[in-house]
N, C-alpha and C positions, 0 to 999 in steps of 0.2 A: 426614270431612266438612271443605271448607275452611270458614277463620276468616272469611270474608265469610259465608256460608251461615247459619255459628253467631250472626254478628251477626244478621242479618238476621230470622232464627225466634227470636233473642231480645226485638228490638224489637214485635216480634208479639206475646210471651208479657208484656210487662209495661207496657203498656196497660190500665192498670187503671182510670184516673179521666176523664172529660169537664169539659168546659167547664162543663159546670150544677154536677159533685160533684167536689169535690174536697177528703180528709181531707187535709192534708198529716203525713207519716211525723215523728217528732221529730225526726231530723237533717234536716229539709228547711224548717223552718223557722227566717228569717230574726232574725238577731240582734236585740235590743231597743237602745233609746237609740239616740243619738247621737255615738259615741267611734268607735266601728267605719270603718274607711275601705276594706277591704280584706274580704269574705265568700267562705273560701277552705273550699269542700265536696270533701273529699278519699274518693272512693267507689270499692269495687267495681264490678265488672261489675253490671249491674241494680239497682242501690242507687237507683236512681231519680235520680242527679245534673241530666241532661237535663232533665226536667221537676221539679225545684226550678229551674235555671236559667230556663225559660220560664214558668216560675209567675210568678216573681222580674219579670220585665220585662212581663209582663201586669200586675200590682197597680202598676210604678211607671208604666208608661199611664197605668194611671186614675187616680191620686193625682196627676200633676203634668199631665195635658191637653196644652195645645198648647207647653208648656215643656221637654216631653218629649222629649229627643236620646240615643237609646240604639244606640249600639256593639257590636255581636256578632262575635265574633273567634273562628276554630276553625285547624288547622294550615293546611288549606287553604280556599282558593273552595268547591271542591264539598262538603267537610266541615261548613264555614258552611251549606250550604243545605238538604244532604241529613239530615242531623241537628236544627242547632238550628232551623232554620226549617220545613222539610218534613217532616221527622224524624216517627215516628209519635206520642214526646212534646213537638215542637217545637212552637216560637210557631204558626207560620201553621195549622201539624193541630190545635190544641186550642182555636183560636177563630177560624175564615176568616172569619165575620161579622164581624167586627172592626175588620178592614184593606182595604186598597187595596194590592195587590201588585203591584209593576213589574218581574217576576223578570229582566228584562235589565240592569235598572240594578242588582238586588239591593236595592230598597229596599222596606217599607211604611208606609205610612200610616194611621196608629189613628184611628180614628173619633172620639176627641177630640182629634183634633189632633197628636200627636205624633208623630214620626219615627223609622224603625229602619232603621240599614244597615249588613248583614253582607260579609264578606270573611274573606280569608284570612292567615295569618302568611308566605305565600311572601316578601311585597314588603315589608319593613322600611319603606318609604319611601310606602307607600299607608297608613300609620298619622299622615305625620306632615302634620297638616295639621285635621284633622274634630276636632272637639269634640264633648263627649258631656255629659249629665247622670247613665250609668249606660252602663259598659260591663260585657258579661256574656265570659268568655274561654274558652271548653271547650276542654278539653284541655291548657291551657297549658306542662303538661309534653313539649309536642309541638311546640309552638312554636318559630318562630326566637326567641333571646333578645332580637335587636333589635327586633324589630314589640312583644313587652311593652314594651318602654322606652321607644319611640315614643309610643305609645297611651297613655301615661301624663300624656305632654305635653297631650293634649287631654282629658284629664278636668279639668275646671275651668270647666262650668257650672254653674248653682242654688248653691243654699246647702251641700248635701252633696251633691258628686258622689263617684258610690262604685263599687266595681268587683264584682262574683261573679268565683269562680274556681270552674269545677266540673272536675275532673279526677282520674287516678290517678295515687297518687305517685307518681311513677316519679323516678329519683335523677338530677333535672339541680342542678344547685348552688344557681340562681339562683331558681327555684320553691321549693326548701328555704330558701333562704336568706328570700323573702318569707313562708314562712310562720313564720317565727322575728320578723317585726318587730311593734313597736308597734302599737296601732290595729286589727292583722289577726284578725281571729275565727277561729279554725281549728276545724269539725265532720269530726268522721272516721265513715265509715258503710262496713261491710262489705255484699256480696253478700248474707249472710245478714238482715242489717237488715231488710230490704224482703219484710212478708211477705204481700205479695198475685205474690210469682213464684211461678208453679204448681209443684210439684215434677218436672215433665219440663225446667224450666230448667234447676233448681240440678243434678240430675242430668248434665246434660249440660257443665254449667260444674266441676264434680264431677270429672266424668270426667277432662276437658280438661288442668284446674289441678291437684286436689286432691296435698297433701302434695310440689307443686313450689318451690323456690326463687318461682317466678315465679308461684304459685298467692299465696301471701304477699303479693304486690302487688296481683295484679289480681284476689282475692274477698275477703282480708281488711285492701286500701287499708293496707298498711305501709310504710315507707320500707325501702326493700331498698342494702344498703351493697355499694360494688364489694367482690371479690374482689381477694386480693392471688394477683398473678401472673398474673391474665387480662391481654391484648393489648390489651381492647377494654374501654370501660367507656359507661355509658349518656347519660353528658354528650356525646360523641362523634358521636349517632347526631343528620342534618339531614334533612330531608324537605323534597323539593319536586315538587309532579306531575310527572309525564313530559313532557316536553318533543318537540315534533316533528321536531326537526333533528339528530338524531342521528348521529356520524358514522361510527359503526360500532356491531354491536347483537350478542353473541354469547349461543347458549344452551352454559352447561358444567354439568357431570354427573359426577359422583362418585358410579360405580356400585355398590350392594353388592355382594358376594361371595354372596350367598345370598339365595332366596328365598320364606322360610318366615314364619310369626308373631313368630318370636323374632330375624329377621334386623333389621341397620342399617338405617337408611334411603337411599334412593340421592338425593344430594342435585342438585337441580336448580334453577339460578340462575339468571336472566336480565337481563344485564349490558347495560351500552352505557356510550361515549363519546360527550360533543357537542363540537361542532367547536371549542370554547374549551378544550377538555381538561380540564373535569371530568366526573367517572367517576357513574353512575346506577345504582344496582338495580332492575330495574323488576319484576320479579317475583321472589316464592320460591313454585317447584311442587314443594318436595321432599316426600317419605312413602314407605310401604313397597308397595312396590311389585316383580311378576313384571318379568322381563328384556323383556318384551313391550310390559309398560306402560308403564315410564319409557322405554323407544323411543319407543311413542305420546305419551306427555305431551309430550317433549322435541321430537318433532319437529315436532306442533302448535303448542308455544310458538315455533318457528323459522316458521312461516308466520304464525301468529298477530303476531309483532312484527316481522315481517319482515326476518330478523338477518339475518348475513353468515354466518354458520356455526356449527358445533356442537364446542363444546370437552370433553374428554371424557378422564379420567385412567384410564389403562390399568398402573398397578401391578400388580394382582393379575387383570383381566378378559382384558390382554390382547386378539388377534385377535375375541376373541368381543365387547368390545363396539361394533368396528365391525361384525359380522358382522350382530349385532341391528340395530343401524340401519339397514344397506342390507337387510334385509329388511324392515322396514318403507314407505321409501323409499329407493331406490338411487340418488338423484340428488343428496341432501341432500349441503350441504358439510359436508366435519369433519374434525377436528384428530385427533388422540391427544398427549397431553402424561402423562411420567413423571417422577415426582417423583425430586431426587437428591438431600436432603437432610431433617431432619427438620419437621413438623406446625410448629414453633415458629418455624423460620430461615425457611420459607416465607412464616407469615403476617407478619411481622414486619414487612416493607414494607408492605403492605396495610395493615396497623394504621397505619403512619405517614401514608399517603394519608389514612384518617380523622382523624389528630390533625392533617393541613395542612388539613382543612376540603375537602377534593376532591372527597368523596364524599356524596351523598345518596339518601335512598330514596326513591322515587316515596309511599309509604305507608309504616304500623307494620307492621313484621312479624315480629310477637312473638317466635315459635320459633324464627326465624334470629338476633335478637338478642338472647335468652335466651343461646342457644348460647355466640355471640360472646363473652357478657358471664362466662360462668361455665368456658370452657375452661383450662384448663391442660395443662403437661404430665403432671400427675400424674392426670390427669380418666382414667375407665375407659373412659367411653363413646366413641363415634366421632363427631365431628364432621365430621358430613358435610356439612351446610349450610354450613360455614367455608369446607369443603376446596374445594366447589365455586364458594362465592363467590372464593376467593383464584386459582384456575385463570381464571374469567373474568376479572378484576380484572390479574391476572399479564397475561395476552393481549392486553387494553387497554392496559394501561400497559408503563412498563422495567421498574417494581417489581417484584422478586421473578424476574426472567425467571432470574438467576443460577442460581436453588437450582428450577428445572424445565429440563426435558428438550422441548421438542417435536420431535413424531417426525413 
């Protein structure tokens, strides 16, 4: 099952409270006094963070009325609307009676007066300007660092203007670093915390995470430290939606050698440059998958984004894995590229494209920067997500063309 899917039937499944009833869990409720400048809820998957966050800015509605200036910031535009606001435990789902929605402007209007306008962390420079009495930040770990820093500037209405941070730790510096300061309240709440999720969630969350490096973060909200000797570390990873101008768009494939239960996965990436020459991930379709299927996945993903062609490393596949593609479709562009040096010389540029800031993801996409983040050369498994992102990445750019072959 893909990760959008698994979101998606989990916001379903933890939907537990309304508008009229609402217990709130004990990490979900708000610190006491006055000291606190900074209410940083560090949660698992379903820990309920979402709604503490939209709890949180429904109670300061009503307590401050037409004084009311509150800020909702998520990585992106659509992230801000689909989640915190439309989200099934977002502000506008847990109380439409409420407000006045202007969903093209992104704003609402509380029925005492006060105002909410959400966006996204793309535009550092859409922060710097609006004042707030309370901004709420999801995901902040996802965030450009600069739209935090911005958005700080405008907190400094009312008597206590204050921030929520609902997010998983995930290790950017600067999010650890604010939860290490004065003033900052820090609640930690695992997956498990939350127990009105049915057991067909955690099961599935279970399945997904359990006993991973990256289970550790995202159902037991831990700080997970880099590895030494990976390429790639999670300070590294930018996110910015897809862009429409793209100037070249390729799907690459890093086929497995077998096609059983117990085989690798065949990694499938879908890359692009835009006309200013930074580099995009806009998809990861990789899984395990027949010689039939990743043809079909891949070669839908090449209509579906409408790319220039299909990259595609023939090491070990060989004739056979153009063969599979043009039975699929015999028209499709495509490369074959053979590696001539080792997993490590290869990614090595790529890495460096991420440490110049070049490269961004359209979205998170856990299991490809899981990957990234815990590869070495001493790693057993095959990274094939890598292999394939650095084959497209190599294609777009000079980086790395040295230590590939294309044929």
């Amino acid at each position: 099952m893909r990760a959008s899917n698994i979101q998606l039937d989990l916001a379903k499944d933890i939907l537990f409270a309304t508008a009229e009833s609402w217990s709130p869990l004990p990490h979900q409720i708000p610190p006491e006094g006055d000291e606190w400048h900074v209410w940083m809820l560090l949660g698992g998957r379903g820990s309920g963070k979402t709604m503490a966050g939209a709890r949180y800015v429904l109670q300061h509605l009503e307590e401050f009325g037409k004084d009311a200036r509150v800020g909702i910031g998520a990585p992106t535009h659509g992230d801000a609307r689909s989640v915190c606001i439309e989200g099934v435990t977002g502000l506008y789902t847990l109380n439409p009676e409420a407000f006045e929605y202007n969903r093209s402007l992104a704003e609402l209007r509380h029925k005492n007066g006060g105002f909410v306008k959400y966006q996204g962390a793309e535009d550092p420079s859409r922060w710097n300007g609006p004042q707030w009495t309370l901004l709420w930040a999801d995901e902040l770990a996802l965030w450009k660092e600069e739209s935090w820093h911005q958005a700080q500037f405008g907190l400094r209405l009312g008597k206590h203007p204050r921030a929520i941070v609902t997010t998983t730790p995930k290790n950017r510096k600067f999010v650890r670093d604010l939860s290490e300061e004065k003033n900052v309240h820090v609640a930690f709440a695992t997956t498990y915390n939350n127990p009105h999720l049915p057991d067909v969630a955690i099961e599935r969350l279970q399945s997904r995470y359990g006993g991973t490096r990256l289970g550790r973060q995202e159902l037991m909200a831990e700080w997970i430290d880099d590895i030494e000797g990976a390429l790639w570390h999670m300070s590294l990873f930018k996110y910015e939606e897809a862009k429409q101008d793209m100037a070249r768009i390729v799907v690459a494939i890093d086929p497995a050698v077998t096609a059983t239960d117990q085989s690798d996965e065949t990694g499938i990436i879908v890359a692009a440059r835009s006309s200013d020459n930074i580099f995009h991930i806009l998809e990861d379709l990789s899984g395990r998958y027949s010689p039939d299927q990743w043809a079909r996945v891949a070669i839908n993903a090449y209509h579906d984004f409408n790319a220039d062609k299909i990259i595609a490393e023939t090491n070990n596949g060989g004739e056979m894995v153009q063969l599979t593609l043009r039975t699929v479709d015999r028209h499709v562009p495509y490369k074959s590229v053979h590696a001539s040096r080792g997993k490590r010389i290869r990614a090595e540029p790529i890495a460096a494209l991420y440490e110049q800031g070049k490269v961004y993801h359209a979205k998170q996409f856990e299991l490809l920067e899981e990957q990234l983040c815990t590869w070495t050369p001493e790693s057993k498994e095959s990274p094939d997500r890598m292999d394939a992102l650095v084959w497209g990445l190599s294609e777009l750019s000079s980086a790395g063309s040295a230590n590939i072959r294309f044929l």
